[in-house]
N, C-alpha and C positions, 0 to 999 in steps of 0.2 A: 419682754413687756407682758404686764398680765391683764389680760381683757376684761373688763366688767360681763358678765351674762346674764342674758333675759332666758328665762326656761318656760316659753309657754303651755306648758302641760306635764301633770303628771298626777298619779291616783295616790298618794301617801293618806288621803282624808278617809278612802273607802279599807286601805291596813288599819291606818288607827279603830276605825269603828268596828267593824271586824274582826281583823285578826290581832290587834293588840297592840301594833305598833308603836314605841314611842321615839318621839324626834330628837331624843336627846342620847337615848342607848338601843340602838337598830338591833330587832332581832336578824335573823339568817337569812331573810328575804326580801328582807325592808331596802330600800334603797335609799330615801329621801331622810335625811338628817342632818341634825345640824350643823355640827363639825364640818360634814363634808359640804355644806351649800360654802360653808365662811373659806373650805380650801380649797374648794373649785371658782373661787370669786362671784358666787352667784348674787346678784343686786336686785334679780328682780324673779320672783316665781310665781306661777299661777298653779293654784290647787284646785283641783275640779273636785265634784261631786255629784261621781256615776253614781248612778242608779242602774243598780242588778237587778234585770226583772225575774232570774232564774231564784230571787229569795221570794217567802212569804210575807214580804213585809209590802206595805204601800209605799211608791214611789218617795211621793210627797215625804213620809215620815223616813225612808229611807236619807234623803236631801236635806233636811233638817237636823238628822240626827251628826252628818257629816259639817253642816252648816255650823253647828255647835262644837264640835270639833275644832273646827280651824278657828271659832273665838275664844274655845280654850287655851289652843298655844299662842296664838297672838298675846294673850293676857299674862302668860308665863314666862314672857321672851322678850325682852326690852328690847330686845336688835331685829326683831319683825314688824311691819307698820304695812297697812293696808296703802296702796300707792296714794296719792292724791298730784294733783296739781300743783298745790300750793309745798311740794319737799320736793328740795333737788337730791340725786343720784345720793348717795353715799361718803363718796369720795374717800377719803382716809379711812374712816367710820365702819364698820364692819356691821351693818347697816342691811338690810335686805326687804326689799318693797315687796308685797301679796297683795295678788288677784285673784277672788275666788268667782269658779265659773261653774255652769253644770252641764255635764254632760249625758247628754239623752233627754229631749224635750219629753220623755213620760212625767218628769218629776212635777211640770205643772198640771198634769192629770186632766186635761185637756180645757182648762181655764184659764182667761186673761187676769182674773182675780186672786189666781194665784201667781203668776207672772211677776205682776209688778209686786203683792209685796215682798218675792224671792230679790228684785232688786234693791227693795227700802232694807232687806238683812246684810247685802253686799253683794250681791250676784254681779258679775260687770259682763262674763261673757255666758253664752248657751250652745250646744248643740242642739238640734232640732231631733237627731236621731243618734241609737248606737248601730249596733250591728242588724239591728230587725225593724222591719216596718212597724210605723204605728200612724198617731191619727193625724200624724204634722205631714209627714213626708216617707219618702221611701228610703230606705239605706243602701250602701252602696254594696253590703254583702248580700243582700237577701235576692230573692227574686224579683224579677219583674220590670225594674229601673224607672219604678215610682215616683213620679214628681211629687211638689207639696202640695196637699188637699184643701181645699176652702179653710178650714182652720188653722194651717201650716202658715199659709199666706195674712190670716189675718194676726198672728203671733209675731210673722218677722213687721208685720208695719206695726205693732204694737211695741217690738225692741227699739225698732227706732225713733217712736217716738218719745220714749223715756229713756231712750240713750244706753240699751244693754245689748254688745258687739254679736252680732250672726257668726259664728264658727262653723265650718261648711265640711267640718273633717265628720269623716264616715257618711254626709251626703250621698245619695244616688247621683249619677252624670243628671238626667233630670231633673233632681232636686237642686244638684248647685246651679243648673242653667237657670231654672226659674228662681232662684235666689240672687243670683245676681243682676237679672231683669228684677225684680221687684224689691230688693233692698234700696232704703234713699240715704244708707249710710254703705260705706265701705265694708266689707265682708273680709274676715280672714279664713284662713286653715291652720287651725293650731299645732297640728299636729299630723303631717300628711307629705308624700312623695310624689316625688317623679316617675311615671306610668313607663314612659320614653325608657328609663333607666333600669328599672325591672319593672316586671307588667305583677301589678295587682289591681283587681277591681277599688281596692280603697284606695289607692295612690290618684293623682288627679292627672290629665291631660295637659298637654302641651295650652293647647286653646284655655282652658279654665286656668291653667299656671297665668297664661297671658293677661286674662281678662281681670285674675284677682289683684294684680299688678295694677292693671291702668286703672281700678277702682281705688287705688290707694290702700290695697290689704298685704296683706304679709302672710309669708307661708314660713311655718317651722317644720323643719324634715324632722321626723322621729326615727328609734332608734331599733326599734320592733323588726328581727333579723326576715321576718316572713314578708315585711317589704322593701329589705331590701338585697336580698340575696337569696339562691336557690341555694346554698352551702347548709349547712346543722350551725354555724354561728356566724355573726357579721362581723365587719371590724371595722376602723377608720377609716378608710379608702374606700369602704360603700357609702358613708355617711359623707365623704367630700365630694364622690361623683356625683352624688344628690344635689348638692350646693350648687358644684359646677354648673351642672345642666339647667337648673333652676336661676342662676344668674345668668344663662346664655339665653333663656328665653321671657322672663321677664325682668333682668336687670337685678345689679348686686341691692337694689334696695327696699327688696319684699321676701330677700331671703332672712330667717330667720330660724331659732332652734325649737321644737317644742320634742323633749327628748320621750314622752312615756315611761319615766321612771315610774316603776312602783306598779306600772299597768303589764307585764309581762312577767313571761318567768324566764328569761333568759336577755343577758346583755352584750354588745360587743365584745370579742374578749380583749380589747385595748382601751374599752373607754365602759367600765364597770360601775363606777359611780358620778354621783357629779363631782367629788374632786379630781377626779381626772377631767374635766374639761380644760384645764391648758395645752395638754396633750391635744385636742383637736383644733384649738387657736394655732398650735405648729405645726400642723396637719397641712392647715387653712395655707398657711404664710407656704409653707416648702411647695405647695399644687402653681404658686404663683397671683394668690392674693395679697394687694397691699395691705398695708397696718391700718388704714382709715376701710378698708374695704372690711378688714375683719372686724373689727369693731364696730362696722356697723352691723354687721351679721353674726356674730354672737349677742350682742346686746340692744343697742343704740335704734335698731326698726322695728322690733317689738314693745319696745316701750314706747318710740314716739307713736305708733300704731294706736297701743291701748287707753293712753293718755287722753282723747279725745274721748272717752269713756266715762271718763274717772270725775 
């Protein structure tokens, strides 16, 4: 049986702008292309749009530039459609739904005026941080364990009131505690682990796995071997213990995938692309998940997730 997949994360917008990439012929680094979303069955992807603060560029134009980007290929590709409400799945149809999100709340350059019209361009999700504190909130790599500042706070009630998803991945523990006391929508982690499982500061708690659960959020394990294994490379069996643990402590129905394609320099060496995502649906099924179980955890909880979004 072949799974539909939701892929909540992955950087292909900051290669193309960059480094060159194109969706149709991958150069040697590239992960995210077309061929392979159509032979990994991917239905539904979200494209972020980091912002690198280590460039000289501004945020803002950095976000933009990536923003145009992804209405580039949309406009190119009959078989990409921004999700909506109103279009079911795919089905037969080789069909693939986008959600563009950003990642690292510098890109609104610390205004609500730039906020919302990042959502009138299609923004649906945000992070507040990358890897380094700024004026939103603290990160979960940097020092200190920064919660979100007078600003941070008025940005996430500002998401929900125009309806664009809080992403809590690379949060500080302080930052996600107060995100999730102060959000009045549901929060996910787009892209984030199990701490329990291997210990890294970006990986999230038992307690935050719990709490994103009973808010109705979903967490997609990524693919990033530095969280999930002390080895030189990962492989499937890190990325299923992940799942595991994460449906033993908030239930099979907030697990979800957001793999990091395109955001590393190294991949599982069993699951390389996204056409090898079948290979982890029988991953799924041999550990002792059923077929309604995997299915909803490759695909079916991240989309019903984002869909309140859209």
């Amino acid at each position: 049986m072949r799974f539909a997949v939701s892929d909540g994360h992955c950087d292909f917008l900051y290669g193309a702008v960059n480094h060159g990439y194109d969706f149709d012929c991958p150069r040697r680094q590239q992960n995210i292309a077309a061929e392979r979303l159509l032979a990994g069955n991917v239905r539904l992807q979200f494209f972020a749009a980091w912002t690198d603060m280590s460039l000289r560029i501004p945020p803002l134009q950095q976000c933009l530039a990536m923003i145009d980007a992804y209405d580039q290929m949309l406009s190119r590709h009959a078989f990409l459609r921004p999700l909506s409400r109103t279009t079911q799945p795919g089905g037969q149809d080789q069909v693939i739904d986008t959600v563009l999100t950003v990642e690292g709340g510098e890109a609104i350059e610390g205004s609500l005026a730039v906020l919302r019209p990042l959502y009138r361009l299609g923004v649906r999700a945000m992070t507040l941080t990358w890897n380094d504190n700024n004026e939103l909130a603290g990160a979960a790599l940097a020092r200190g364990n920064k919660g979100l500042t007078p600003l941070g706070c008025e940005v996430i009630a500002e998401m929900g009131r125009i309806g664009m998803a809080l992403d809590v991945s690379h949060l500080s523990d302080r930052g996600i505690e107060d995100a999730l006391r102060l959000s009045t929508r549901p929060v996910f982690a787009s892209h984030s682990n199990a701490r329990a499982v291997f210990p890294s500061p970006r990986s999230l708690t038992d307690a935050q796995i719990r709490a994103i659960a009973q808010h109705g959020g979903t967490i997609g394990v990524n693919f990033y071997h530095k969280q999930l294994t002390s080895h030189s490379a990962a492989c499937l069996a890190d990325i299923v213990r992940q799942i595991q643990h994460i449906a033993s402590v908030g239930g099979v129905d907030c697990c979800a995938i957001g793999s990091d394609f395109d955001g590393m320099p190294q991949y599982p060496v069993d699951l390389q692309t996204s056409a090898d995502f079948p290979a982890l649906s029988d991953a799924l099924l041999v550990a002792g998940f059923t077929q309604m179980e995997v299915q909803k955890i490759m695909g079916e909880n991240l989309r019903r997730y984002i869909l309140q979004f859209v």
